[in-house]
C-alpha positions as CSV (number, residue, x, y, z in Angstrom):
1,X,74.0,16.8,30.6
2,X,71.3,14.1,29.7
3,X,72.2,10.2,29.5
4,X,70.6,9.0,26.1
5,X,68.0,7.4,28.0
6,X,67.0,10.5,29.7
7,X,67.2,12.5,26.1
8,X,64.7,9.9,24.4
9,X,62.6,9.7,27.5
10,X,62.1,13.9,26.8
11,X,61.9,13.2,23.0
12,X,59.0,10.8,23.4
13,X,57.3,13.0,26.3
14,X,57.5,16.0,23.7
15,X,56.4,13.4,20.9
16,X,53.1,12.3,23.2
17,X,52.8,16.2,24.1
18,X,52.7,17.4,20.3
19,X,49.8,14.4,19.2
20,X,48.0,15.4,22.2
21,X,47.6,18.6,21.2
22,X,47.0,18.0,17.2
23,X,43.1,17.7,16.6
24,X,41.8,15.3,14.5
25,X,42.2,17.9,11.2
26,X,45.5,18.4,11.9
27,X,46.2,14.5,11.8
28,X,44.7,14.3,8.7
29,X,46.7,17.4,6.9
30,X,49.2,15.5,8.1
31,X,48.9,12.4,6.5
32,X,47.8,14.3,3.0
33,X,43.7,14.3,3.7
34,X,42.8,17.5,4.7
35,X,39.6,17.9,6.0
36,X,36.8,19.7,4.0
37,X,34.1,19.7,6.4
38,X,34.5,19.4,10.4
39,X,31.6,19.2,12.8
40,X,31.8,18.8,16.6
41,X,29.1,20.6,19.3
42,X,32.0,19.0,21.7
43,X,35.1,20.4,20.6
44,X,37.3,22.0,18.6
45,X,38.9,19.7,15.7
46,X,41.7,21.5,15.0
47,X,44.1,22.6,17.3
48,X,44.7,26.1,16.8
49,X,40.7,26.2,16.2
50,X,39.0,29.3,18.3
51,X,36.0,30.1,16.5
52,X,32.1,29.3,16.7
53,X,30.9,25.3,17.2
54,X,27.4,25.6,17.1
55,X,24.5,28.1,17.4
56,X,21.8,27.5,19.8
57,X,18.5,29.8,19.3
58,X,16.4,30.0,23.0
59,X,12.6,29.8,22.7
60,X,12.0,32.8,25.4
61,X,12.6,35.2,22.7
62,X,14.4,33.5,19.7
63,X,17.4,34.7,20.4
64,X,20.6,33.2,19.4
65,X,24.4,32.6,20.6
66,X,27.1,30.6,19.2
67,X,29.4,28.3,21.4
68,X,32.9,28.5,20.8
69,X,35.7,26.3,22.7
70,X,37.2,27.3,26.2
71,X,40.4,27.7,24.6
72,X,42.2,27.2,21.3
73,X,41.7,23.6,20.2
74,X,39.5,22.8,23.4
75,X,36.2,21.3,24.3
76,X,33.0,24.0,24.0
77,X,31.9,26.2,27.0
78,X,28.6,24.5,28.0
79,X,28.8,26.8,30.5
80,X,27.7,29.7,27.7
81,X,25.0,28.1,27.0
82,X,23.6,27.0,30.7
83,X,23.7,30.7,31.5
84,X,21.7,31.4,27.9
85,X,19.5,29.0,27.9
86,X,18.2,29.1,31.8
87,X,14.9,29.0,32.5
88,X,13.6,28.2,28.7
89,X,14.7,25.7,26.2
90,X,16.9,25.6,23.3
91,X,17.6,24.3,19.9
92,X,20.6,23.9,18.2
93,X,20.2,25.7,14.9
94,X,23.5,25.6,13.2
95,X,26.5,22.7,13.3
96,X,29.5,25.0,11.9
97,X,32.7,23.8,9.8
98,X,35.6,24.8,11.6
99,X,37.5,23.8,8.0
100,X,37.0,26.9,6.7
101,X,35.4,26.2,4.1
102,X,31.4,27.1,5.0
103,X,29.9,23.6,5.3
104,X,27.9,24.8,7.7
105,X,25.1,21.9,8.7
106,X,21.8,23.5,9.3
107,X,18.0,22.5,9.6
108,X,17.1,20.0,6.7
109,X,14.8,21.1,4.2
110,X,12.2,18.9,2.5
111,X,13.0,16.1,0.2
112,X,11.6,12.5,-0.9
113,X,10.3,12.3,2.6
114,X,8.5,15.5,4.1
115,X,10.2,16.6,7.8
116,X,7.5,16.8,10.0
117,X,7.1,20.6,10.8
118,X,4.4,22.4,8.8
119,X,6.7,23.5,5.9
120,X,8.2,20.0,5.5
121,X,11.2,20.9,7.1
122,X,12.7,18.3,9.9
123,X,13.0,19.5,13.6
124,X,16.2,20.7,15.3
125,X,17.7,18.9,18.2
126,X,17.2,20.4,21.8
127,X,20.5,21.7,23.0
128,X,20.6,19.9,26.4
129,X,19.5,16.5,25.1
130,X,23.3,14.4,24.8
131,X,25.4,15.9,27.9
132,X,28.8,13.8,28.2
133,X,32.3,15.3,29.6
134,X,35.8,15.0,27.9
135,X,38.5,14.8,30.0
136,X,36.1,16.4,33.0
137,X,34.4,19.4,31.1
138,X,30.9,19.2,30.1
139,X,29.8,19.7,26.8
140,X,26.9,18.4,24.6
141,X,25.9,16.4,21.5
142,X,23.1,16.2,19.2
143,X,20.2,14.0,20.2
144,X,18.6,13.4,16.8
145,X,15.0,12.2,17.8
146,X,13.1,10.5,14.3
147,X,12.2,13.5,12.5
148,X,15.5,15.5,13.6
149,X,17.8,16.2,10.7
150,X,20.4,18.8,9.4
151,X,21.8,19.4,5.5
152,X,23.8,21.3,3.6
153,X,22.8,21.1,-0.3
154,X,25.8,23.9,-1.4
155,X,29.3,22.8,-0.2
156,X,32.7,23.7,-1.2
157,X,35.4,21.0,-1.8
158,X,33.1,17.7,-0.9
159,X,34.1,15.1,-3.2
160,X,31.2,14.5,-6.1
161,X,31.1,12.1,-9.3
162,X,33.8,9.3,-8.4
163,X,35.8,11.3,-6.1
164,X,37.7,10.4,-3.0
165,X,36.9,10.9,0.1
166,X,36.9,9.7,4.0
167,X,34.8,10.1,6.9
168,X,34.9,9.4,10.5
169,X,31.7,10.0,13.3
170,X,32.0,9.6,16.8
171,X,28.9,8.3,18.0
172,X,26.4,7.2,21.1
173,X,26.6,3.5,20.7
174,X,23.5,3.2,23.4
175,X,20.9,5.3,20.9
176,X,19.8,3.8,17.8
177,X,16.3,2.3,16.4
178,X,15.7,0.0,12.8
179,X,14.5,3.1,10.7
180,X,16.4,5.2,7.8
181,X,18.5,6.4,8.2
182,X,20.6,8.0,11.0
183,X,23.5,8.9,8.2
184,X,26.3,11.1,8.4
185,X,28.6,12.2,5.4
186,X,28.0,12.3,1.3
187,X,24.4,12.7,-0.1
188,X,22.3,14.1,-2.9
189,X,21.9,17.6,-3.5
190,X,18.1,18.0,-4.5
191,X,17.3,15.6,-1.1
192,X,15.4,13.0,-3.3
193,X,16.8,9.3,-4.3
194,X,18.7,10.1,-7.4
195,X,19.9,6.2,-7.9
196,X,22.2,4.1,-7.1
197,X,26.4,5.6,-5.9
198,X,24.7,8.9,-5.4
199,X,25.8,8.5,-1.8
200,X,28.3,7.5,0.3
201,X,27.9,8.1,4.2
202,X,28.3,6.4,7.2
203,X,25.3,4.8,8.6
204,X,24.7,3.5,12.6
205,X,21.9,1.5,13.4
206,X,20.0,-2.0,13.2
207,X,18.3,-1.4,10.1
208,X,18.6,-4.8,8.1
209,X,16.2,-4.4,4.9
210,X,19.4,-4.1,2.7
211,X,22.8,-5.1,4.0
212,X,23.9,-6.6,7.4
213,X,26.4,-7.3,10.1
214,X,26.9,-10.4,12.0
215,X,24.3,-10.7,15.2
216,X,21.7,-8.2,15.7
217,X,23.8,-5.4,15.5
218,X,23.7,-2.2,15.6
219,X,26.0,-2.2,13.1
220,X,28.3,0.6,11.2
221,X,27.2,0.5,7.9
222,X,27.8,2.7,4.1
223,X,24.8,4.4,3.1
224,X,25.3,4.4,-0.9
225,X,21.4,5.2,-2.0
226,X,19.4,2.5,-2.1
227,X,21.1,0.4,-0.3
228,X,22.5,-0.2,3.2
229,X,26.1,-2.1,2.3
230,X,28.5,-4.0,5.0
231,X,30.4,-5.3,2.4
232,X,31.2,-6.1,-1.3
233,X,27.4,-6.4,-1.7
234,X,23.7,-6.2,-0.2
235,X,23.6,-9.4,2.5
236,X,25.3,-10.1,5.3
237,X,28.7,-9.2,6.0
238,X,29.7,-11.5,9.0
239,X,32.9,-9.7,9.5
240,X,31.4,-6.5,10.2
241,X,30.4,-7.0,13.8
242,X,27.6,-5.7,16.4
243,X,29.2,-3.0,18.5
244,X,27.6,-0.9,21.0
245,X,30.3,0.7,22.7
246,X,29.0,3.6,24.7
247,X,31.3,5.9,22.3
248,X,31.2,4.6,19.0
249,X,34.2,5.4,15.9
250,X,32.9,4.6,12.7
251,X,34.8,5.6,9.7
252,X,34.1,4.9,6.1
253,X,36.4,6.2,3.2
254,X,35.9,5.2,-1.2
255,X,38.0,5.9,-4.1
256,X,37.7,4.4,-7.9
257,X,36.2,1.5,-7.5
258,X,37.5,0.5,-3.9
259,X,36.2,1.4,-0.4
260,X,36.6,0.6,3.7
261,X,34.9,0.8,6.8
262,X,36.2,0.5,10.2
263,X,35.3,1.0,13.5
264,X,35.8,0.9,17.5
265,X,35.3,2.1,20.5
266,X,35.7,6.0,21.2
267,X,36.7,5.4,24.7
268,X,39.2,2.6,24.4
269,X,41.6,1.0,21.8
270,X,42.2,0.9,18.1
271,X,40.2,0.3,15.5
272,X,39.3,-2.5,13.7
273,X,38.7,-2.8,9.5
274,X,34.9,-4.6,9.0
275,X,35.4,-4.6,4.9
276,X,38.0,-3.1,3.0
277,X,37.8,-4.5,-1.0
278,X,36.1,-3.8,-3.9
279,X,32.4,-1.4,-4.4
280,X,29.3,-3.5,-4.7
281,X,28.2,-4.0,-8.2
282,X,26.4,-1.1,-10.2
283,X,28.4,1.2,-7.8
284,X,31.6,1.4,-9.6
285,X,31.5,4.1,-10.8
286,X,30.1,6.1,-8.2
287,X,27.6,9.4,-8.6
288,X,28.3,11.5,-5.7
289,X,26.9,14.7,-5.3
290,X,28.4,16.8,-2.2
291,X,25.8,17.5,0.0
292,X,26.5,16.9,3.4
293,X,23.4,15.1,5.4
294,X,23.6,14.6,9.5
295,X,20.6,11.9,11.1
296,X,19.0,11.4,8.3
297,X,18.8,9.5,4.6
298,X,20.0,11.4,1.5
299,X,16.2,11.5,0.6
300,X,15.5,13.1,3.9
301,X,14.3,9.4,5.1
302,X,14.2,11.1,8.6
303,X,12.7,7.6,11.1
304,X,16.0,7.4,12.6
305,X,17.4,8.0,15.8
306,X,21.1,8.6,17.3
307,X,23.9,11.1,18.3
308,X,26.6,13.0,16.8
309,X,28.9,14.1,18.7
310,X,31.5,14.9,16.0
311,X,33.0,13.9,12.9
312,X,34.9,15.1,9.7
313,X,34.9,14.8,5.8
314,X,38.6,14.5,4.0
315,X,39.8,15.2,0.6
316,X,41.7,12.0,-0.4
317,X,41.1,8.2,0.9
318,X,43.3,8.6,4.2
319,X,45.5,5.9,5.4
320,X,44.8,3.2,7.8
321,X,47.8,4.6,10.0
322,X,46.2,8.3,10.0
323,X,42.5,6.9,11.0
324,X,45.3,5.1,13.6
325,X,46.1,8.7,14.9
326,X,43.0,10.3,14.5
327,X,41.4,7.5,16.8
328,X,44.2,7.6,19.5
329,X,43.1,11.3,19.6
330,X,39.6,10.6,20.6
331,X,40.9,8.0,23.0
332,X,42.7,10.9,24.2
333,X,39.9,13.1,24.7
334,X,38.5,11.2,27.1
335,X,34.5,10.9,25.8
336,X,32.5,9.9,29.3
337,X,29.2,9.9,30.6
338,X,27.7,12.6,33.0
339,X,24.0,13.1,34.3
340,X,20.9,13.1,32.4
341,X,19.1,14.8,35.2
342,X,18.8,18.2,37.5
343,X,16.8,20.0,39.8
344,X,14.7,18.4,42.8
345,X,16.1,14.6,43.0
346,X,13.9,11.5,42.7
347,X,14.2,8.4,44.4
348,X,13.9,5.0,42.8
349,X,10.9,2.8,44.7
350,X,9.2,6.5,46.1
351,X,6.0,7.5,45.2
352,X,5.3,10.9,44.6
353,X,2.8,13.2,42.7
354,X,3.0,15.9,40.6
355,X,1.2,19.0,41.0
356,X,0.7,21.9,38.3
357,X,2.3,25.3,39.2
358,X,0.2,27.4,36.1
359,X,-1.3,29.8,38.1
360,X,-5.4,29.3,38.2
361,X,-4.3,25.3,38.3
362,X,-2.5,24.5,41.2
363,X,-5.1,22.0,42.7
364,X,-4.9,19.5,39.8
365,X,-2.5,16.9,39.5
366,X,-1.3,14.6,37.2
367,X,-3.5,11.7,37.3
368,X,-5.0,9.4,34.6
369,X,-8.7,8.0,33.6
370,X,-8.0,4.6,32.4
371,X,-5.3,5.0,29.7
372,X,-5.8,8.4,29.1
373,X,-3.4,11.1,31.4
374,X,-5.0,14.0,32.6
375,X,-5.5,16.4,34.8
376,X,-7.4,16.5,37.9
377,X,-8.2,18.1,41.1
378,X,-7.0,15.8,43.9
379,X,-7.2,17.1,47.8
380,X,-6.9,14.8,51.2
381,X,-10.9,14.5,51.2
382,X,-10.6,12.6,47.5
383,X,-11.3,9.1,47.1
384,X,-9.2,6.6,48.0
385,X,-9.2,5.6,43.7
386,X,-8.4,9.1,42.6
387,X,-5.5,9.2,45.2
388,X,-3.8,5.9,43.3
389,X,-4.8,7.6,40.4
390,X,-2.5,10.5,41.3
391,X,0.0,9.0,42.4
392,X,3.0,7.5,40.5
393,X,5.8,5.0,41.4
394,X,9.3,6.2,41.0
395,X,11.5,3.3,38.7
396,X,14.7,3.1,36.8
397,X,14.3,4.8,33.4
398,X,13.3,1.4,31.1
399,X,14.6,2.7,28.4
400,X,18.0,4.2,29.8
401,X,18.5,3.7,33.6
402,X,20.2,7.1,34.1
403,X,16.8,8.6,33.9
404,X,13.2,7.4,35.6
405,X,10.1,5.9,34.5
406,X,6.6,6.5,36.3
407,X,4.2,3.2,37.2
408,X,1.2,4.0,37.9
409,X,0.1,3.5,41.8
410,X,-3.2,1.7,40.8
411,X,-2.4,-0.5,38.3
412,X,0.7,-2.3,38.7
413,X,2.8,-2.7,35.6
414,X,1.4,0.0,33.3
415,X,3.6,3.4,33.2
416,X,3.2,6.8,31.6
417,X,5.0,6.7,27.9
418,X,3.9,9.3,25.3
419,X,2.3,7.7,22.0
420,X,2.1,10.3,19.2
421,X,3.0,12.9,21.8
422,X,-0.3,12.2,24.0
423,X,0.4,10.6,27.2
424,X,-0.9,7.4,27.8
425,X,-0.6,4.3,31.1
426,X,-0.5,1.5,29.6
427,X,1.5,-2.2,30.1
428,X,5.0,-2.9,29.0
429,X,5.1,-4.7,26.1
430,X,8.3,-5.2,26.5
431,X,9.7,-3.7,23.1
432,X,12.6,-1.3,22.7
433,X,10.1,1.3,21.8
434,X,7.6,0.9,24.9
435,X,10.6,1.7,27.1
436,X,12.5,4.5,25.6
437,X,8.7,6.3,25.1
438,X,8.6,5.5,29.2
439,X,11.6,7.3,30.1
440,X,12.0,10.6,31.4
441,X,14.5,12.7,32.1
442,X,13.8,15.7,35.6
443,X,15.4,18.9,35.1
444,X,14.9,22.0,37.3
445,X,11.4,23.3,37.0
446,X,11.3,25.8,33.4
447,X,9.4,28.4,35.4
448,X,11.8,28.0,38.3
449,X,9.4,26.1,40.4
450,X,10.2,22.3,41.3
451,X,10.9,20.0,38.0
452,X,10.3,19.9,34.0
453,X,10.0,16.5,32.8
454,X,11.4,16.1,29.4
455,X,11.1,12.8,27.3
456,X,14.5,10.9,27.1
457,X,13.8,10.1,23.1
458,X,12.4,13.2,22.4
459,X,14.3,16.3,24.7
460,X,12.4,19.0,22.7
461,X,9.0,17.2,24.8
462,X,8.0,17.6,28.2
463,X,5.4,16.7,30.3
464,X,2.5,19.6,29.9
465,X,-1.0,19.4,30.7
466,X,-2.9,21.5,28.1
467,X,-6.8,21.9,28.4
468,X,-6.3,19.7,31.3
469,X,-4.7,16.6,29.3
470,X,-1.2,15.4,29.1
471,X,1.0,15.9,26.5
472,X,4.5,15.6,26.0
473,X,4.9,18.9,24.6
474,X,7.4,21.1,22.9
475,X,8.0,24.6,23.4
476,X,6.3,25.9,19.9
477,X,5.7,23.2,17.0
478,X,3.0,22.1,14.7
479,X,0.5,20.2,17.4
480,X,-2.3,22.5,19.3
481,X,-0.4,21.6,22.3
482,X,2.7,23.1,21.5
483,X,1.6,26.4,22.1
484,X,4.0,28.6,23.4
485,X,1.9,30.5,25.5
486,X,2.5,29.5,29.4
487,X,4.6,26.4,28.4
488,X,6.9,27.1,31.2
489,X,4.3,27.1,33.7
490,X,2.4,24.5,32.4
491,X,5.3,22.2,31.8
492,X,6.7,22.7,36.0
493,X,5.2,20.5,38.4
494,X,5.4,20.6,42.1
495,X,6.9,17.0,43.0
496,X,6.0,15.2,46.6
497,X,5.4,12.3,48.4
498,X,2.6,10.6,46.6
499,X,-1.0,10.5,47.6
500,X,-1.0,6.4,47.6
């Protein structure tokens, strides 16, 4: 026989069992929400949930594979697409709804603002570029570079005119920038400003031309068209708080003439409410439309920079106490950080060079003619100038210290960054943007020689010399030096103790 204490100590175990195991969807069924869209690249968000995450498509031969999670209701099998993706890169080319209900999110189409490939659409993410674990098992999230943006225009069951609704993201608290507007949830369906209320979606960043948090920020913020709102109106909002939390919750949820945001952080805690009250004048009521916009503005504003690593969309306005649970459940699933990095190891305070491995090119090596990053032939005999020239000093990543930046040997203070996708030495400025367009991120060698040097802001780039210049290139796209033809090669360098 049990004591009474030994019964409810089973009861609660079972209790703490049976939440663990709800996903986030399940929560909100639950509590009378259900979701109508779910997105995660991480995990599955509904317990009994088996079927396909996200599509990557490889650049090798364009083929395509869908992720699925290790188990029902589990975190994805990054392992499926190591093995697929190997030796090439990859882009993630569909974000699926595991509500049922076909909200897929897929490449954004043009709008208001043209995307910058050559049909106006906006780039995809690379698949590798937002590696993090939960509770120990890899898996990745979408690194949306400026420019980077996915839509859905023809949903089924996303609130529209003054509907209700809620929303939640779980984001990278670390990766932001001031532009418009890194936005997930409610937008227009014609992907052009069509006034005022004709939006409602959360918003993470530091942009402060409309509405504002308290400090700097960044700050969690409603995106309701034309206008960034932390509160009852445009201004500042000095209850809504800077967070950067490495993991960032962010929910926002409306109804007739009454909405709420809250926030925390994904690794830790509860959350907290930043504005719960009345809509902003002129938005009552609102105009929404349905679509479903991820990393960018509802008029394809596409500046912005962040990453998703999931999030949902609910029929109804859920309750404080369901956000309550669903947040304890990503507590539970223990978000963390992993590597940025792979392949041949680099040492902080080293200097090394890099040496081309295209065949016909293996005696040049990176080096640079004043600003300008090049290549060149460099032996023992060269001069003692081109040797510095060639040679590059290992530092912390400036921009995010899990990766590396490269100072040049010869003039102390300047590093390679990529401006407009050339590469360039030039001196720290000391500006957010200098050092996150410094940082770079070593992988294992595309061609399986040595290392591939991919731009920490921009993972679809990598450093490739192309008519002997440096670029940081992708693996097809709009520029010259995108050229698919021997990017593998060209983009794998041979990496050794520098010349200097």
């Amino acid at each position: 026989m049990f004591s009474r204490r030994s019964r409810q100590r089973a009861l609660g175990l079972i209790a703490s069992s049976s939440l663990v195991a709800a996903g986030p969807c399940d929560i909100y069924s639950s509590g009378g929400t259900p979701c109508v869209a779910a997105h995660s690249t991480t995990r599955a968000l509904y317990s009994s949930y088996t079927g396909a995450l996200y599509q990557v498509q490889r650049a090798s031969d364009s083929a395509k594979t869908s992720i699925s999670p290790l188990s029902a209701g589990g975190v994805a099998n990054a392992a499926t697409q190591d093995t697929f993706c190997a030796n090439t890169t990859c882009l993630i080319t569909i974000i699926y709804d595991q509500s049922g209900r076909g909200n897929h999110l897929t490449q954004a189409p043009p709008g208001g603002f043209n995307g910058p490939e050559a049909n106006g659409y906006d780039n995809l993410a690379s698949a590798i570029g937002a590696p993090v674990t939960l509770n120990g098992q890899k898996a990745y999230g979408v690194f949306v570079s400026p420019g980077t943006g996915y839509r859905n225009d023809v949903t089924n069951g996303i609130a529209t005119g003054d509907g209700t609704e809620g929303m939640y993201a779980v984001l990278d608290g670390s990766h932001y920038n001031d532009a418009c507007c890194f936005d997930y949830g409610n937008a227009e369906t014609n992907n052009k400003d069509t006034g005022d209320a004709h939006m409602e979606a959360i918003y993470y960043g530091t942009c402060g031309v409309w509405g504002t948090g308290s400090g700097s920020g960044p700050w969690v913020m409603a995106d309701l068209e034309n206008g960034l709102f932390s509160g009852s109106g445009a201004g500042l909002n000095s209850a809504d708080p800077s967070i950067s939390y490495r993991f960032v919750t962010a929910t926002i949820k409306g109804k007739p003439s009454q909405w709420a945001m809250r926030g925390g952080n994904a690794a830790s805690g509860s959350l907290s409410t930043y504005y719960s009250g009345a809509r902003p004048s002129g938005y009552s009521p609102m105009h929404e439309e349905g679509a479903i916009i991820l990393g960018i503005g509802g008029d394809n504003s596409n500046g912005a920079q962040g990453t998703f690593y999931e999030g949902v969309m609910t029929s109804g306005y859920p309750s404080d106490a369901t956000e309550n649970s669903v947040q304890a459940n990503i507590v539970a699933a223990k978000y963390a950080t992993t590597s940025l990095t792979s392949g041949p190891a680099l040492t902080v305070g080293s200097s090394i060079k890099l040496q081309a491995t295209t065949p016909g090119y293996t005696t040049r090596y990176l080096t640079h003619t004043g600003s300008t990053v090049n290549t060149q032939v460099v032996s023992s005999s060269s001069s003692t100038t081109l040797k510095q020239q060639a040679s590059w000093k290992v530092r912390a990543g400036l921009g995010n210290s899990a990766c590396f930046s490269l100072e040049s040997v010869d003039t102390a203070g300047s590093y390679i960054r990529h401006y407009e996708f050339a590469l360039q030495v030039g001196a720290s400025d000391g500006s957010k943007q200098f050092k996150e367009d410094a940082t770079f991120c070593p992988q294992a060698g595309l061609n399986g020689q040595g290392s591939s040097i991919r731009a920490w802001g921009y993972p679809t780039r990598y450093f490739r010399h192309y008519s002997n210049v440096g670029y940081a290139a992708s693996n097809g796209g709009v520029k010259t030096f995108d050229a698919t033809s021997s990017f593998n090669d060209d983009a794998s360098w041979l990496i050794s103790t520098g010349f200097a």
